[in-house]
N, C-alpha and C positions, 0 to 999 in steps of 0.2 A: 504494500500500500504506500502511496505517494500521496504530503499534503505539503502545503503552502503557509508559509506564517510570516505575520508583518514583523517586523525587527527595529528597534529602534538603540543604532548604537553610535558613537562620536567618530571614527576614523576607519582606515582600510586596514590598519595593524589589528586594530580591537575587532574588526570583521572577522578576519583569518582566525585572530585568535578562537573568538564563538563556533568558526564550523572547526577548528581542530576538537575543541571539546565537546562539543554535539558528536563528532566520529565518532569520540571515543565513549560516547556513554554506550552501556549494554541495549541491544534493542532496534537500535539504529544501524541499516544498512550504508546508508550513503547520505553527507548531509551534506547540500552546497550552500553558501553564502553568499548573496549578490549585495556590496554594499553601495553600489548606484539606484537599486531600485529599494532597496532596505526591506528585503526577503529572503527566508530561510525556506529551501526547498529540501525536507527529508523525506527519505525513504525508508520504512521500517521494515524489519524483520518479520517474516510470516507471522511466527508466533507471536507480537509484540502486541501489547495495548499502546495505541498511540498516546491515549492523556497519558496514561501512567509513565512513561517513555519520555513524554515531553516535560515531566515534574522536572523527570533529573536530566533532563538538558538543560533546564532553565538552570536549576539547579550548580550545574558543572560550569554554565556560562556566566556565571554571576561568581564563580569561586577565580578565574579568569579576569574578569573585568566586570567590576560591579555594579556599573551605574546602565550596565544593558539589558535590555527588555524583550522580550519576545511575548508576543498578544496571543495568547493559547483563548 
């Protein structure tokens, strides 16, 4: 399953940094970053629940850089 989320973060470093940590949560297959259009496009894992999946991305992205949002 593939879904779409609005993003709100300050720079192109602090973008990278959000999809490096979005990869790395469990759950998530593939997460890209566009921080031109300030949208996070992941892909989850067959088994995964997408909220519960997206707790700890926000989660992992805010351990990263803290003042970033993603609109679950």
């Amino acid at each position: 399953m593939k879904k779409s989320y609005k993003i709100e973060v300050d720079c192109a470093n602090c973008a990278r940094k959000m999809e490096e940590a979005a990869n790395a949560t469990p759950g998530v297959k593939e997460a890209v970053v566009n921080f031109m259009l300030l949208k996070m496009n992941v892909t989850f894992e067959d088994s995964a629940d997408p909220k519960a999946v997206m707790k700890d991305v926000l989660a992992n992205c805010k351990r990263v850089e803290d003042d970033c949002e993603i609109y679950l």
